[in-house]
C-alpha positions in Angstrom: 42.1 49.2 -20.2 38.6 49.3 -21.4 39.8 48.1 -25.5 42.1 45.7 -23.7 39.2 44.0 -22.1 36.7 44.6 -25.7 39.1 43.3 -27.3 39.6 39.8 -24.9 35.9 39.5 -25.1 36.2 40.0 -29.4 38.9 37.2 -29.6 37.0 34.9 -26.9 33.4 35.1 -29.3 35.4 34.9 -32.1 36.8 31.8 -30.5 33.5 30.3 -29.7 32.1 31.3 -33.2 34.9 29.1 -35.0 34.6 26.6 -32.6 30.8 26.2 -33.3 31.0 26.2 -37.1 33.9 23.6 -37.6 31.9 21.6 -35.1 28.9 21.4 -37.1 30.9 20.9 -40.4 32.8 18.3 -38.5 29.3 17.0 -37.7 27.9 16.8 -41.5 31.6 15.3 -42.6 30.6 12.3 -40.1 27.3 11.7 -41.3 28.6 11.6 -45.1 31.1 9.2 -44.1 28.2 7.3 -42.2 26.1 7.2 -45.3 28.9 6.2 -47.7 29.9 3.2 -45.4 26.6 2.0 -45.7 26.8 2.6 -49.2 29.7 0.8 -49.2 28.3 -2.1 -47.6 25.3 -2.5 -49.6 27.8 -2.5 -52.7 29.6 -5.4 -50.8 26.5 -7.3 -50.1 25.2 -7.1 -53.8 28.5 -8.2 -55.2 29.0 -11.1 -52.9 25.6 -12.6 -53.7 25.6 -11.9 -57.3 28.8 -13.8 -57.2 27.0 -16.7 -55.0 23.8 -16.5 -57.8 26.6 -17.3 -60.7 27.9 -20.3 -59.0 25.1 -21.8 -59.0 24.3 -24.3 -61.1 22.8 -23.8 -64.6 22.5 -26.4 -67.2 21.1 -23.5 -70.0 22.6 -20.5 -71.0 22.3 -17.4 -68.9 20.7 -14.6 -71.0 20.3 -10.6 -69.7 16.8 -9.9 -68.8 15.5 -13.1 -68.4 14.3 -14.6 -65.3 15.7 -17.7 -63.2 14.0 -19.4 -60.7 16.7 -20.6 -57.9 16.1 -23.4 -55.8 18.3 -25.6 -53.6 19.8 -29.3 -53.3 19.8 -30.9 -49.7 23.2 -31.1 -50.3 23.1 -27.0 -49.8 24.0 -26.5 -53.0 21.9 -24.3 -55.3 21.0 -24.5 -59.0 18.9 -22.4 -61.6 16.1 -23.7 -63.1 13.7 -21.6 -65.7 10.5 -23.1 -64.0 9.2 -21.4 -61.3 7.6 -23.0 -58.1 3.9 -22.5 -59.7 5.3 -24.4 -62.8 6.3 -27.3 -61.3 3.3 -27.7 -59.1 5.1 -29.2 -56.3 9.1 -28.4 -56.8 11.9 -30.7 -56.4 13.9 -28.9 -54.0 13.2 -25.8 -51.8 12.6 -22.6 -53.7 15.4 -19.9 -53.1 13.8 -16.8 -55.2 13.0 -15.5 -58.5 16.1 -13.4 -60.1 16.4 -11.5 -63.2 19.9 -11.5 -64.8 21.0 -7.6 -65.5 22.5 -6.4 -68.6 25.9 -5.7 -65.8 25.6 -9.5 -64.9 24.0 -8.4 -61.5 20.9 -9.8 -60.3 17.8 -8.2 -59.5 15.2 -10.6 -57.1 12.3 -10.5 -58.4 9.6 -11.2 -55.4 6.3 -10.4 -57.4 7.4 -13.6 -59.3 7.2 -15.7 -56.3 4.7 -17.4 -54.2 2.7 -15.8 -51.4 3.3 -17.6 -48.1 
């Protein structure tokens, strides 16, 4: 009797044991899956702004590392010029940022470029 009931307690820590470590891999599994959707979402973000910044309009052409000055129409719509807001003195339109094209077409803001409110 007494090895039935050593043998009940074995299985039930056992139990527990198994319990507790597939918990806390269960728990790490979530948080990587956390991380990578914000991952994911910051990949989003980049892409659909980067897409916005091409659309805009440009009346030069775009060249890798250089750096465009974005500003916007009352209209809403938004255009590139290669003067920053310093440049003009007093700009046209309201200044949008400062963006460096990358060498993978993405865009990089460049806020040390811009004006200090």
């Amino acid at each position: 009797m007494h090895d039935l009931v050593d043998a009940a307690r074995q299985i039930a820590e056992a139990d527990a044991m198994l319990g507790a470590v597939a918990n806390a891999k269960l728990q790490v599994i979530a948080e990587q899956i956390r991380s990578l959707q914000a991952q994911a979402r910051e990949v989003l973000e980049t892409a659909n702004r980067d897409a916005a910044l091409h659309r805009a309009s440009c009346n030069f052409r775009r060249r890798p590392g250089a750096i465009y000055h974005l500003y916007e129409r009352p209209d809403g719509t938004q255009y590139f010029s290669m003067l920053g807001p310093a440049e003009w003195g007093t700009p046209p339109h309201p200044f949008m940022g400062s963006y460096e094209l990358q060498l993978d077409m993405g865009w990089r803001r460049r806020p040390e470029l811009e004006p200090r409110a």
